[in-house]
PyMOL commands that place a pseudoatom at each C-alpha (Angstrom):
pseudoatom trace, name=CA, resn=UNK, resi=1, chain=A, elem=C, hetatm=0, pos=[-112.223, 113.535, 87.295]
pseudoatom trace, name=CA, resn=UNK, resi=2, chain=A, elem=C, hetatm=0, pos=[-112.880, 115.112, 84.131]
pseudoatom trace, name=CA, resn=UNK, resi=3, chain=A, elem=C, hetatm=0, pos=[-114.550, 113.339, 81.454]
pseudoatom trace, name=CA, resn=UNK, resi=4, chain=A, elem=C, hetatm=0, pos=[-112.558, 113.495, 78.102]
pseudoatom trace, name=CA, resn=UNK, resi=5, chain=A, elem=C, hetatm=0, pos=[-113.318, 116.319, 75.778]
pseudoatom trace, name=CA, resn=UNK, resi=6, chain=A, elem=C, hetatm=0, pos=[-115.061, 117.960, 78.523]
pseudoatom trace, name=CA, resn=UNK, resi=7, chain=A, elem=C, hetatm=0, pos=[-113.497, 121.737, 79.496]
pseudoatom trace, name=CA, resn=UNK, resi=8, chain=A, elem=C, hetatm=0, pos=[-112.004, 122.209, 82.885]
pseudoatom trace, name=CA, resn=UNK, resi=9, chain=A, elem=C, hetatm=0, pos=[-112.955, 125.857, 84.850]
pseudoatom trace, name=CA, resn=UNK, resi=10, chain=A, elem=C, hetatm=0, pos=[-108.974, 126.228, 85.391]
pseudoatom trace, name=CA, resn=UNK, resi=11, chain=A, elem=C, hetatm=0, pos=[-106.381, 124.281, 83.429]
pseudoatom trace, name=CA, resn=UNK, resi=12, chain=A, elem=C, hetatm=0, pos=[-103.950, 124.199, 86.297]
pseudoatom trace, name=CA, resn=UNK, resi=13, chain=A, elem=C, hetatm=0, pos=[-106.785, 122.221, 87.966]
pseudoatom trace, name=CA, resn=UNK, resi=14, chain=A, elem=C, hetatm=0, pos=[-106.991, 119.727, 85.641]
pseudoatom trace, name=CA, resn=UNK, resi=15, chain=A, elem=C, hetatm=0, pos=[-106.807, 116.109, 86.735]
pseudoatom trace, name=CA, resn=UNK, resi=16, chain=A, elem=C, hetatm=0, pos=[-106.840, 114.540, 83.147]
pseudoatom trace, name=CA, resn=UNK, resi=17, chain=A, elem=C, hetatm=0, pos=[-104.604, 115.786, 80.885]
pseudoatom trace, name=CA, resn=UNK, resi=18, chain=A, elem=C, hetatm=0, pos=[-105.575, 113.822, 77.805]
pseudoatom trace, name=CA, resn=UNK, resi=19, chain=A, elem=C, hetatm=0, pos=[-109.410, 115.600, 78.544]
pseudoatom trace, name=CA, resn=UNK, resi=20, chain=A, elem=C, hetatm=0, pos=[-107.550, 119.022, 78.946]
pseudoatom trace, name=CA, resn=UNK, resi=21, chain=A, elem=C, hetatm=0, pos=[-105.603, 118.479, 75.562]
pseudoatom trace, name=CA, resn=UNK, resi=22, chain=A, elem=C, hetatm=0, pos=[-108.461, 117.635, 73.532]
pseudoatom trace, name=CA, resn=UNK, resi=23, chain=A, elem=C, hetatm=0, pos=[-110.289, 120.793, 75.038]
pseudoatom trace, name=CA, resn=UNK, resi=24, chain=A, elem=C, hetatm=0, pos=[-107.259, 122.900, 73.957]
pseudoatom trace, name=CA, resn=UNK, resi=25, chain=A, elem=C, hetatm=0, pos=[-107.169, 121.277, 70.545]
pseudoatom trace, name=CA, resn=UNK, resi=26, chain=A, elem=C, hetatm=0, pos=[-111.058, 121.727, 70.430]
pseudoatom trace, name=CA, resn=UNK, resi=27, chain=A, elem=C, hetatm=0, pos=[-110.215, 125.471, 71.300]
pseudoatom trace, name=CA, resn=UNK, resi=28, chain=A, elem=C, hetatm=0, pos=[-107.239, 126.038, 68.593]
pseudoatom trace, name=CA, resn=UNK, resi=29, chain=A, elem=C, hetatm=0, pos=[-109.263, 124.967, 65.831]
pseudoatom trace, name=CA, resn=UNK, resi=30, chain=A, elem=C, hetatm=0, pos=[-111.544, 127.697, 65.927]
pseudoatom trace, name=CA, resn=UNK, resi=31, chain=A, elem=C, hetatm=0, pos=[-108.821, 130.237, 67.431]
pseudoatom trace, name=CA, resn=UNK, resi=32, chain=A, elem=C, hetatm=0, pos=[-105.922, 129.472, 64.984]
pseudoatom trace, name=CA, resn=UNK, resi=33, chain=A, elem=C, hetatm=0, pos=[-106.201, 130.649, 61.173]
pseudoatom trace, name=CA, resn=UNK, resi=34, chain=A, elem=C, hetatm=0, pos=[-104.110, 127.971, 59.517]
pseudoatom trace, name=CA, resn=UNK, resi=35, chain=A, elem=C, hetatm=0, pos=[-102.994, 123.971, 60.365]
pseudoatom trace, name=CA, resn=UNK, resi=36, chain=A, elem=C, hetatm=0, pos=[-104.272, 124.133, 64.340]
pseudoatom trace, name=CA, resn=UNK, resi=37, chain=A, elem=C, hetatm=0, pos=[-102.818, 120.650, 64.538]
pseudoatom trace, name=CA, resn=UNK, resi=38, chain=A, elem=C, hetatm=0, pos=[-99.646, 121.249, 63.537]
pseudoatom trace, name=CA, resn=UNK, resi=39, chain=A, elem=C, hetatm=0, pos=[-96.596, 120.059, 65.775]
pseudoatom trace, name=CA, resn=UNK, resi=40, chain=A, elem=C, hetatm=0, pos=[-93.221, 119.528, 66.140]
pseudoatom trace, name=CA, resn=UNK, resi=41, chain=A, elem=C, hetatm=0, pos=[-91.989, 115.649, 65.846]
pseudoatom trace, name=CA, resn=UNK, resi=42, chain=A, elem=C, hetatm=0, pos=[-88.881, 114.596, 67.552]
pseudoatom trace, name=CA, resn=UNK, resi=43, chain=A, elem=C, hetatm=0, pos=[-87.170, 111.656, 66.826]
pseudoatom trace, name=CA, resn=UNK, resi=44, chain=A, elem=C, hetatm=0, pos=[-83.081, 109.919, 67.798]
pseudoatom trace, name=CA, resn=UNK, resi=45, chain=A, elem=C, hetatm=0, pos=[-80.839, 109.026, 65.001]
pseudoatom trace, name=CA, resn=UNK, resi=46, chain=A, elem=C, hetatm=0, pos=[-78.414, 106.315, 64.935]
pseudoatom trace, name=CA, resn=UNK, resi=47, chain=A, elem=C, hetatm=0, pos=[-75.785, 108.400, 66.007]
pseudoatom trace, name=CA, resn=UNK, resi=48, chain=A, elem=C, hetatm=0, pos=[-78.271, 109.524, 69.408]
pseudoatom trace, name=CA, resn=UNK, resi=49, chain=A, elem=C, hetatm=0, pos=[-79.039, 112.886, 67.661]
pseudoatom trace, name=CA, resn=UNK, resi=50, chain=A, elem=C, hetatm=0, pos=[-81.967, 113.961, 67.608]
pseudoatom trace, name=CA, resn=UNK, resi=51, chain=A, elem=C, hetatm=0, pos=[-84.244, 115.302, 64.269]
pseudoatom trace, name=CA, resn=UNK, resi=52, chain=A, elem=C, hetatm=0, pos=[-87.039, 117.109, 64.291]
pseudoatom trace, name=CA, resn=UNK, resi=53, chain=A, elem=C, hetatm=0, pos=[-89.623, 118.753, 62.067]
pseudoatom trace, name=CA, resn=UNK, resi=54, chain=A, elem=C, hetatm=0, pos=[-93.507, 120.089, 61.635]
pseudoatom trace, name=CA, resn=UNK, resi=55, chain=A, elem=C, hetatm=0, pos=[-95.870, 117.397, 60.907]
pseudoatom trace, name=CA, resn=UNK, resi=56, chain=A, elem=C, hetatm=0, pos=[-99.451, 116.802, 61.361]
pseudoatom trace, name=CA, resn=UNK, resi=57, chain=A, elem=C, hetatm=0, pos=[-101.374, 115.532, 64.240]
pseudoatom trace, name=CA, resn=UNK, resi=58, chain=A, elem=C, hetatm=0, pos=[-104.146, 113.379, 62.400]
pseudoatom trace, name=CA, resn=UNK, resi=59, chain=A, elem=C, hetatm=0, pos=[-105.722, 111.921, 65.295]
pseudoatom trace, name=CA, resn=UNK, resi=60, chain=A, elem=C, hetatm=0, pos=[-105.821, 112.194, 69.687]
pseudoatom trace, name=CA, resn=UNK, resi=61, chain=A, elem=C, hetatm=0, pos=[-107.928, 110.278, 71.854]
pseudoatom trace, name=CA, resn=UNK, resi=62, chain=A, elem=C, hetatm=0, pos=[-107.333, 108.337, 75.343]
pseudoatom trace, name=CA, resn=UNK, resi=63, chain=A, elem=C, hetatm=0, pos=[-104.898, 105.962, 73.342]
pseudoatom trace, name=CA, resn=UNK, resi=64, chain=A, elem=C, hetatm=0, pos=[-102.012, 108.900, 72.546]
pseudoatom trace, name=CA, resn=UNK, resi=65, chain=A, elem=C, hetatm=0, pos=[-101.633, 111.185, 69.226]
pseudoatom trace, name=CA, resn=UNK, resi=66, chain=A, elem=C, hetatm=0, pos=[-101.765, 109.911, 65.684]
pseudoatom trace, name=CA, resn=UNK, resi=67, chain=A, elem=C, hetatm=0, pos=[-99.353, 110.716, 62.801]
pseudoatom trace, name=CA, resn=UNK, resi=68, chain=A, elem=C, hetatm=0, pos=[-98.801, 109.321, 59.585]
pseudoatom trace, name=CA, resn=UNK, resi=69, chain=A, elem=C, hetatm=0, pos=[-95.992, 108.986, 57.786]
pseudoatom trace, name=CA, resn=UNK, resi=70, chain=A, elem=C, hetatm=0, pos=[-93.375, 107.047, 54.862]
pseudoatom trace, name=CA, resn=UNK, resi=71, chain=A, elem=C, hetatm=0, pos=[-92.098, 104.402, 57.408]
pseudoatom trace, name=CA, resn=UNK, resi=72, chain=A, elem=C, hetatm=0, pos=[-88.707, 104.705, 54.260]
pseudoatom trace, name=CA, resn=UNK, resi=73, chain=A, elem=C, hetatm=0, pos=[-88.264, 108.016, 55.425]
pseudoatom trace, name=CA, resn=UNK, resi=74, chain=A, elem=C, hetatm=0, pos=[-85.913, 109.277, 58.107]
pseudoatom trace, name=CA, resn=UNK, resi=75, chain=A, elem=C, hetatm=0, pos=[-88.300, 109.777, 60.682]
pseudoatom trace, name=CA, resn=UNK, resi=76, chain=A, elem=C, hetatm=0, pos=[-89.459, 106.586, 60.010]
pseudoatom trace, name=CA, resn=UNK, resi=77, chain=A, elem=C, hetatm=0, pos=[-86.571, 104.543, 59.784]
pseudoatom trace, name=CA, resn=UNK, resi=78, chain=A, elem=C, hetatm=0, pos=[-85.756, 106.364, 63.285]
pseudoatom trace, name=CA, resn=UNK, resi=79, chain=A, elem=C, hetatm=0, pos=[-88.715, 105.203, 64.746]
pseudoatom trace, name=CA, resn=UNK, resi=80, chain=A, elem=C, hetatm=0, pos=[-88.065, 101.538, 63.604]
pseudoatom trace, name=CA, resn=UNK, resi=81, chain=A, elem=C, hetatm=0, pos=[-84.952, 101.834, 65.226]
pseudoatom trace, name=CA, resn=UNK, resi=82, chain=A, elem=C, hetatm=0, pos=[-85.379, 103.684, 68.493]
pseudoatom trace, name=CA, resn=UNK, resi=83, chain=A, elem=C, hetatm=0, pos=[-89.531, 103.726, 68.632]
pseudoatom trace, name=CA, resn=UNK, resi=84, chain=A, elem=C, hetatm=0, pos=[-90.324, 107.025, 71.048]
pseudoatom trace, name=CA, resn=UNK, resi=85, chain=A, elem=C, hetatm=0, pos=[-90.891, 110.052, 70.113]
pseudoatom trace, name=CA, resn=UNK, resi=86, chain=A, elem=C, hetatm=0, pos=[-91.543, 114.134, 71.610]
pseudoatom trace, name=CA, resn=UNK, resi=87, chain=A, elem=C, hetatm=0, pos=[-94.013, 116.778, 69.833]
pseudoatom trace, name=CA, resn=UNK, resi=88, chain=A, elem=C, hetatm=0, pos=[-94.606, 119.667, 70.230]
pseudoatom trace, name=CA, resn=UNK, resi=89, chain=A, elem=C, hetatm=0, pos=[-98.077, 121.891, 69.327]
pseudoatom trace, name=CA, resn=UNK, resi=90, chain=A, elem=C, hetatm=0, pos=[-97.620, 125.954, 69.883]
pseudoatom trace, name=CA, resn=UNK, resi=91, chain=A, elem=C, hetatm=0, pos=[-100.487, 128.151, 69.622]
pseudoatom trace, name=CA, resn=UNK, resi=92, chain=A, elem=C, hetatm=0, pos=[-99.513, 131.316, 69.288]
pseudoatom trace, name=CA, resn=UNK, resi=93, chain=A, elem=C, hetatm=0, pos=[-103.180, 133.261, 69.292]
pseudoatom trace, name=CA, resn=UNK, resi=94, chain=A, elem=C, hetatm=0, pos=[-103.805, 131.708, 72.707]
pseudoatom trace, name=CA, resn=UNK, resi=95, chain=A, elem=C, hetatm=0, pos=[-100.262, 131.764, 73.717]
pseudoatom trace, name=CA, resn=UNK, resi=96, chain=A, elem=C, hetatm=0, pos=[-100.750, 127.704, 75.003]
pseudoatom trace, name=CA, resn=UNK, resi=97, chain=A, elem=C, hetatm=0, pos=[-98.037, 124.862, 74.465]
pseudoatom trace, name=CA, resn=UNK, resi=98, chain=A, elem=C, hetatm=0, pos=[-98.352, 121.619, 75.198]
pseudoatom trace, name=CA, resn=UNK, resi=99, chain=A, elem=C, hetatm=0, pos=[-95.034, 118.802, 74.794]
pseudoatom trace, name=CA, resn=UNK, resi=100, chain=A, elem=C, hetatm=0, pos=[-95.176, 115.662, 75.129]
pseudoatom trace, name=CA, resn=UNK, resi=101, chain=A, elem=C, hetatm=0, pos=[-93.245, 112.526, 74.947]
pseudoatom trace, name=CA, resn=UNK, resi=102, chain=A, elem=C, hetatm=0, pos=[-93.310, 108.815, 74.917]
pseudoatom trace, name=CA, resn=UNK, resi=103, chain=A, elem=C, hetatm=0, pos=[-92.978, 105.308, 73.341]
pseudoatom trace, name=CA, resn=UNK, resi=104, chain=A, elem=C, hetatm=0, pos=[-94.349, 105.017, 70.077]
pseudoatom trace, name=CA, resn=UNK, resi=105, chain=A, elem=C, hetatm=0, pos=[-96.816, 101.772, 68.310]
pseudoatom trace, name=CA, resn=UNK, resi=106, chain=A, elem=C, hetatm=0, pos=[-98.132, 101.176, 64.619]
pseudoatom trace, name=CA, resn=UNK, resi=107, chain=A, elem=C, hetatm=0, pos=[-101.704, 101.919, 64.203]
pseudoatom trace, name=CA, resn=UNK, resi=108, chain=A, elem=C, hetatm=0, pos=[-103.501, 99.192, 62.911]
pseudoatom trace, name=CA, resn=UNK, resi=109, chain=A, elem=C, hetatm=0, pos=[-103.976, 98.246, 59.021]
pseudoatom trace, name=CA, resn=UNK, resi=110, chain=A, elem=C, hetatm=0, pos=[-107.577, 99.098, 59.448]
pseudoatom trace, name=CA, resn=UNK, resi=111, chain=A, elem=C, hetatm=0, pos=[-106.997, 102.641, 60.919]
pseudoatom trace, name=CA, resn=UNK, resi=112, chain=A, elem=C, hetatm=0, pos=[-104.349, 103.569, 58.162]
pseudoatom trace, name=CA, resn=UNK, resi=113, chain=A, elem=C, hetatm=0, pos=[-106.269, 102.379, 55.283]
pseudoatom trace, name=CA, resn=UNK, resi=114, chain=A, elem=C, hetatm=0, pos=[-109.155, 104.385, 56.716]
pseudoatom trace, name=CA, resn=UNK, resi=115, chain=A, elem=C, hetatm=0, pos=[-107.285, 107.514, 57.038]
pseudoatom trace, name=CA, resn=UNK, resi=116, chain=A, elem=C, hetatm=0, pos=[-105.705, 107.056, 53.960]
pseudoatom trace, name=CA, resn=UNK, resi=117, chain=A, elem=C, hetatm=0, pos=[-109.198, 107.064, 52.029]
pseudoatom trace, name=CA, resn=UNK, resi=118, chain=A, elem=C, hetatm=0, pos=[-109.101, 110.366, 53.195]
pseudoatom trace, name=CA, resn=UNK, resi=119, chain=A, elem=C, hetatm=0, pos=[-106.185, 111.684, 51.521]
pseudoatom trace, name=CA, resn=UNK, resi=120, chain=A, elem=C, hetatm=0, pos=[-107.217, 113.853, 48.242]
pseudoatom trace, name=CA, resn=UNK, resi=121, chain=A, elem=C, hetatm=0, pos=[-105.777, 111.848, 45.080]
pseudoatom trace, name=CA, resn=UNK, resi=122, chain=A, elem=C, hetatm=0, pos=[-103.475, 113.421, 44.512]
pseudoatom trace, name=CA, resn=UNK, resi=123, chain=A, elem=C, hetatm=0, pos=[-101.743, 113.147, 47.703]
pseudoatom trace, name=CA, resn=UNK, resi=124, chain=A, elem=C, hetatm=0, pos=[-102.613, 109.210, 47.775]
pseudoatom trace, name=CA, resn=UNK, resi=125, chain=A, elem=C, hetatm=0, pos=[-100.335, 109.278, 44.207]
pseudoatom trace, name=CA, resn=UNK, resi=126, chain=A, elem=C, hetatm=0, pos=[-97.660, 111.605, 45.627]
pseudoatom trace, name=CA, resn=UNK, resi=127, chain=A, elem=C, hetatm=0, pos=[-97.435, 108.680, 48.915]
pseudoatom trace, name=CA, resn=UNK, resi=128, chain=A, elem=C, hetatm=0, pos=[-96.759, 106.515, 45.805]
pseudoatom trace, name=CA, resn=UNK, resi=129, chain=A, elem=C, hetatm=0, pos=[-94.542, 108.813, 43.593]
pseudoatom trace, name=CA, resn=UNK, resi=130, chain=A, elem=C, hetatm=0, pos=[-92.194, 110.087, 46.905]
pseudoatom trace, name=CA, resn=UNK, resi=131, chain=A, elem=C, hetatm=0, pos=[-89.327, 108.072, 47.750]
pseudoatom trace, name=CA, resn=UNK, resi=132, chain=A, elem=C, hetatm=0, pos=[-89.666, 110.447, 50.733]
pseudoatom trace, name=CA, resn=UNK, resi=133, chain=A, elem=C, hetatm=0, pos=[-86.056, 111.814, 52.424]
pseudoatom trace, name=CA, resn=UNK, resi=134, chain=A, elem=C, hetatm=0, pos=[-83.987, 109.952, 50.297]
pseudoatom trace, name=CA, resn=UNK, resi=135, chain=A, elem=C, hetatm=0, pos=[-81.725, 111.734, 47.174]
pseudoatom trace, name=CA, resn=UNK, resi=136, chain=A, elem=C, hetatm=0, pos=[-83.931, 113.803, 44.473]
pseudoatom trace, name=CA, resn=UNK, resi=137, chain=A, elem=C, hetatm=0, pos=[-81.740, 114.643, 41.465]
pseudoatom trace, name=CA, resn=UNK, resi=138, chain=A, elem=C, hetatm=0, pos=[-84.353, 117.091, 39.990]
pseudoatom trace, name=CA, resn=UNK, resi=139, chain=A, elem=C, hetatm=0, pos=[-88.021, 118.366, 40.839]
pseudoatom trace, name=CA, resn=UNK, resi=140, chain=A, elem=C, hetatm=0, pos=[-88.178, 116.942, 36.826]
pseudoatom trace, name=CA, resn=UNK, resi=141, chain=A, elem=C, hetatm=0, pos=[-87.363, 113.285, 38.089]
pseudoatom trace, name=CA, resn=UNK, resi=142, chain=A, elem=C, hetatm=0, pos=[-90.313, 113.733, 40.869]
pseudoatom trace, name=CA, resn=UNK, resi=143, chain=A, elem=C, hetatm=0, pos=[-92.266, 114.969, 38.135]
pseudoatom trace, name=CA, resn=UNK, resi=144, chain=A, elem=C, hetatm=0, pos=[-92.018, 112.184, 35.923]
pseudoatom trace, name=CA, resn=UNK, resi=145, chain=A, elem=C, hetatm=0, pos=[-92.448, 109.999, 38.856]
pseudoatom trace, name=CA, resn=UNK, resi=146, chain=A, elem=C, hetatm=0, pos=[-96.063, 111.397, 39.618]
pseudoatom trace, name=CA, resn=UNK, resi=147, chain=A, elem=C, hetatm=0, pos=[-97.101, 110.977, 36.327]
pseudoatom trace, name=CA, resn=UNK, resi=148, chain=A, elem=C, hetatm=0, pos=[-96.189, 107.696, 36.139]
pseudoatom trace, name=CA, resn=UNK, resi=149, chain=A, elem=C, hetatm=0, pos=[-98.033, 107.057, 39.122]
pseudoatom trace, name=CA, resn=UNK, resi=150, chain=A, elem=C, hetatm=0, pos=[-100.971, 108.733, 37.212]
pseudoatom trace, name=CA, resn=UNK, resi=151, chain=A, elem=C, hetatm=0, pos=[-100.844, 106.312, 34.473]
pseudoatom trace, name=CA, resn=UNK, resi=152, chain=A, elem=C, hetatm=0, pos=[-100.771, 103.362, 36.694]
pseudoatom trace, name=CA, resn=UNK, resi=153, chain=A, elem=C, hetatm=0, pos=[-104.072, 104.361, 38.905]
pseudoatom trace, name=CA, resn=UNK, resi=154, chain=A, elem=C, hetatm=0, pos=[-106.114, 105.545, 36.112]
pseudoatom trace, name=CA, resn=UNK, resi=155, chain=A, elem=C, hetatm=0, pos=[-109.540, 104.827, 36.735]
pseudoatom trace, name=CA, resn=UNK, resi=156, chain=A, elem=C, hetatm=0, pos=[-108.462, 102.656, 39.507]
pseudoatom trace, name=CA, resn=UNK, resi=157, chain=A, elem=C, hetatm=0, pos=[-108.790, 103.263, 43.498]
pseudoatom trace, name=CA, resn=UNK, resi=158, chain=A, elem=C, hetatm=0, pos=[-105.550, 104.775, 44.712]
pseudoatom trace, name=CA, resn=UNK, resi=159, chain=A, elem=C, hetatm=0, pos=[-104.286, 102.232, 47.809]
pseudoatom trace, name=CA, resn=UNK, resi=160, chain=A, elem=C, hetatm=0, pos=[-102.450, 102.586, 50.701]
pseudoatom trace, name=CA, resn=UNK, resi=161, chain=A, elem=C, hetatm=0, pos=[-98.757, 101.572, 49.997]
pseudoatom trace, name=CA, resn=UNK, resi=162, chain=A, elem=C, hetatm=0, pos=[-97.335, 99.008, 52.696]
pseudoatom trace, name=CA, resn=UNK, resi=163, chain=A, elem=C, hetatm=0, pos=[-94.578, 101.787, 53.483]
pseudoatom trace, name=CA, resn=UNK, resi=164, chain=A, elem=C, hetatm=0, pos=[-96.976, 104.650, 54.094]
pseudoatom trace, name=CA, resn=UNK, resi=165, chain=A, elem=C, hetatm=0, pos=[-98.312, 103.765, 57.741]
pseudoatom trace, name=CA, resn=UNK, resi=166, chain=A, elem=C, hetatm=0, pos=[-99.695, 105.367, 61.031]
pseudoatom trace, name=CA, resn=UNK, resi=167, chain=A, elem=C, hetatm=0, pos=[-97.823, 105.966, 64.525]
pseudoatom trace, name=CA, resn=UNK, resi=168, chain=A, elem=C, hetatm=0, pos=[-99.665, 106.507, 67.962]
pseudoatom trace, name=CA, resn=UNK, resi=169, chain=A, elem=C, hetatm=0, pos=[-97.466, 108.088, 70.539]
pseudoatom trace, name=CA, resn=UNK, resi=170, chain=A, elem=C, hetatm=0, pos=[-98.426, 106.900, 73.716]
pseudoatom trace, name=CA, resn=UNK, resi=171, chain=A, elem=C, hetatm=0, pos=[-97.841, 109.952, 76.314]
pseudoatom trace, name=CA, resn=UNK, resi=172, chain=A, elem=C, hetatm=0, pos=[-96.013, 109.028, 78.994]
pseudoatom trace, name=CA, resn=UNK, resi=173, chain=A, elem=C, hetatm=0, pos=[-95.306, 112.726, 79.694]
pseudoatom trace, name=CA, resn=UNK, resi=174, chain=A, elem=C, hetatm=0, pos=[-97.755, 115.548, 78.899]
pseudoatom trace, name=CA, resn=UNK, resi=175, chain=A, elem=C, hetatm=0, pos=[-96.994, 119.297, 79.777]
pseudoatom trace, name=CA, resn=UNK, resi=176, chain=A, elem=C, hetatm=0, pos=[-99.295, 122.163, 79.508]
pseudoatom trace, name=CA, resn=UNK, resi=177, chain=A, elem=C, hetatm=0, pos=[-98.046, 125.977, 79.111]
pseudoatom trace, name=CA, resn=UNK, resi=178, chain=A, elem=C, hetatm=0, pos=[-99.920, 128.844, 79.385]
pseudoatom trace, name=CA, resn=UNK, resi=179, chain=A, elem=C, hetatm=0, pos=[-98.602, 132.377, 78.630]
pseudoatom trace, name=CA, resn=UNK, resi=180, chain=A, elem=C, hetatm=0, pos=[-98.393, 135.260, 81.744]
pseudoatom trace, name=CA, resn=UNK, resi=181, chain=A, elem=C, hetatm=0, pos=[-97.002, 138.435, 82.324]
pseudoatom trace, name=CA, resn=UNK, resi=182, chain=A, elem=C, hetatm=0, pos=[-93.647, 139.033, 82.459]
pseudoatom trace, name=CA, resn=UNK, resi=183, chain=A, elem=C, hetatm=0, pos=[-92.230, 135.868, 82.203]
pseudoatom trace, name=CA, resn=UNK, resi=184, chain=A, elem=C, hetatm=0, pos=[-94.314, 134.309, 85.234]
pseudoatom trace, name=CA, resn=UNK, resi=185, chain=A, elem=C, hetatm=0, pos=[-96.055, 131.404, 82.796]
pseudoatom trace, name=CA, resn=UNK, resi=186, chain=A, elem=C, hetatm=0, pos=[-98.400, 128.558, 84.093]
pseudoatom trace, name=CA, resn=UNK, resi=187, chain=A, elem=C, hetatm=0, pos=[-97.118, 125.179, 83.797]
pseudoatom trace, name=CA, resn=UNK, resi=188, chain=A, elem=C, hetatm=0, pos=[-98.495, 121.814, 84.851]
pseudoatom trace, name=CA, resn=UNK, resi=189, chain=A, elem=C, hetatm=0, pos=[-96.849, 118.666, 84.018]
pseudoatom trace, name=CA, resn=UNK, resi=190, chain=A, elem=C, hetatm=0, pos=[-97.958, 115.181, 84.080]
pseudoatom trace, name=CA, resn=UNK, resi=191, chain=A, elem=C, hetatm=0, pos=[-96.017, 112.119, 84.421]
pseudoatom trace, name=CA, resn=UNK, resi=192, chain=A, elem=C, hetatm=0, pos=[-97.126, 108.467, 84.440]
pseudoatom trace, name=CA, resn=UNK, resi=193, chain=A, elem=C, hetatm=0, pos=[-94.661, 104.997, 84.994]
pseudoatom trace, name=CA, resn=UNK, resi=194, chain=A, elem=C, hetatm=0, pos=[-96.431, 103.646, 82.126]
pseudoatom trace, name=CA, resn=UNK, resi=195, chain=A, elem=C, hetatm=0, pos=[-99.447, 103.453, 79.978]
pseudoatom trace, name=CA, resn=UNK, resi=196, chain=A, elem=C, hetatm=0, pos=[-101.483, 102.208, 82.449]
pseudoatom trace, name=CA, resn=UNK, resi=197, chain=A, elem=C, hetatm=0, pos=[-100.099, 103.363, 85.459]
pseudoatom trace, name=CA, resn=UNK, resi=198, chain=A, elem=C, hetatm=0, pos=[-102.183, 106.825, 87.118]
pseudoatom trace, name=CA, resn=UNK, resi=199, chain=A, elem=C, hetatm=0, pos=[-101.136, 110.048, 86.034]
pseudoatom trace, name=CA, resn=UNK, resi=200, chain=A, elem=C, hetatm=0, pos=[-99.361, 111.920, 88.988]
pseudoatom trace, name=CA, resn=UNK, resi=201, chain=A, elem=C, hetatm=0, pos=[-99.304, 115.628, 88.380]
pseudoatom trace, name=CA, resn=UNK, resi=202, chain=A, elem=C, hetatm=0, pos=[-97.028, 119.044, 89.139]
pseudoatom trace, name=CA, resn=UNK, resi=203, chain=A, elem=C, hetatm=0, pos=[-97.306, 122.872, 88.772]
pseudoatom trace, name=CA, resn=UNK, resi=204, chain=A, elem=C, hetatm=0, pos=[-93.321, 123.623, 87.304]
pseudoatom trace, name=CA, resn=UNK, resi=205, chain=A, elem=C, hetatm=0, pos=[-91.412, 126.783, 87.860]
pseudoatom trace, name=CA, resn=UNK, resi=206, chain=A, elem=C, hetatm=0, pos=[-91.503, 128.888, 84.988]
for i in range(1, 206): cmd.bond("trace and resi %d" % i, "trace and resi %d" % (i + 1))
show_as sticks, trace
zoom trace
C-alpha cells in the first residue's frame, strides 16, 4: 500500500487515494500559477437545493479536507443543518480532477485558533467586520464596519470569533480524473461504507 504523500508510478494503480491526492496536490502547487487549492464546495439548502461556490482547501491529511468558514453564513448554516458536503479541485495545467464527497465534523478549537493566527490582520478584522451572506446595503456600511473593527483591536491581538470556525470533510467518496485523447479520460473511483471501513476501488467509464 502506498504510504501517504508518497507518489504512485501509475495513478490508476493507486491503492490509497488519500496518498494519491496529497501527491496531486503536492504536484499542483508547483504546476498551477495561482490558488492550487482552490475547489468547489457543495452544500443542500433547506429546500434540498443544492449551493455551491470556490473556496479554499486549508488543510488534507488521512482525517479528510479542511475549510474554514463564517458558520452565520449560508454555507454554514447549511452545514448545521444537513452536515455533508462535495468539492471539487480542477487543475487545468495538468488536466487532473479530483471530487469528492462526504459527511462533514467541526475541527477542533485548537486547530481553528491555530489557523486563524495565520490569517493576515486584516483578514482576522474583516472575519470580524463581515456579517458574511447576509444583506449589505452599501460597500460604505462594510466600510464603516471595518474600521470600527480597527478601533476596537488597536494594539490588541485580533481573535478568532466563535462564528468563524473550521470543517473537515470526511471522504467517503474520492474520484480521480485524468485528461486523454479524444474524450477517452482515466477515471478511478473510490468508495468506502464509512470512515473506517476499507476503501474498495473502480476504473469508471469515461
Amino acid at each position: 500500500m502506498t504510504k501517504f504523500g508518497e507518489q504512485a508510478p501509475d495513478f490508476t494503480q493507486a491503492t490509497d487515494p488519500l496518498a494519491l491526492f496529497a501527491f496531486w496536490l503536492a504536484e499542483a502547487v508547483r504546476a498551477e500559477p495561482e490558488d492550487p487549492n482552490a475547489m468547489a464546495l457543495a452544500t443542500v439548502d433547506a429546500d434540498g437545493l443544492p449551493n455551491v461556490r470556490m473556496i479554499l482547501l486549508k488543510g488534507s491529511d488521512e482525517r479528510g479536507f479542511v475549510f474554514y468558514t463564517n458558520c452565520q453564513s449560508a454555507k454554514g448554516l447549511e452545514l448545521i443543518a444537513a452536515p455533508k458536503a462535495a468539492l471539487l479541485l480542477y487543475w487545468k495545467s495538468l488536466h487532473r480532477q479530483i471530487r469528492a464527497r462526504g459527511p462533514i465534523e467541526k475541527v477542533s478549537d485548537a486547530e481553528a485558533d491555530a489557523y486563524f493566527a495565520t490569517r493576515s490582520r486584516e483578514s482576522r478584522i474583516g472575519a470580524w467586520a463581515s456579517q458574511q451572506s447576509r444583506p449589505l446595503a452599501s460597500r460604505g456600511d462594510l466600510d464603516e464596519a471595518v474600521a470600527k473593527r480597527i478601533s476596537e483591536f488597536e494594539g490588541k491581538d485580533v481573535p478568532r470569533p466563535g462564528y468563524w470556525r473550521g470543517y473537515r470533510v470526511i471522504p467517503l467518496e474520492i474520484e480521480f480524473w485524468h485528461h486523454r485523447p479524444h474524450r477517452l479520460h482515466d477515471r478511478i473511483a473510490f468508495r468506502r461504507a464509512s470512515p473506517d471501513a476499507p476503501w474498495v476501488k473502480t476504473r469508471l467509464y469515461p
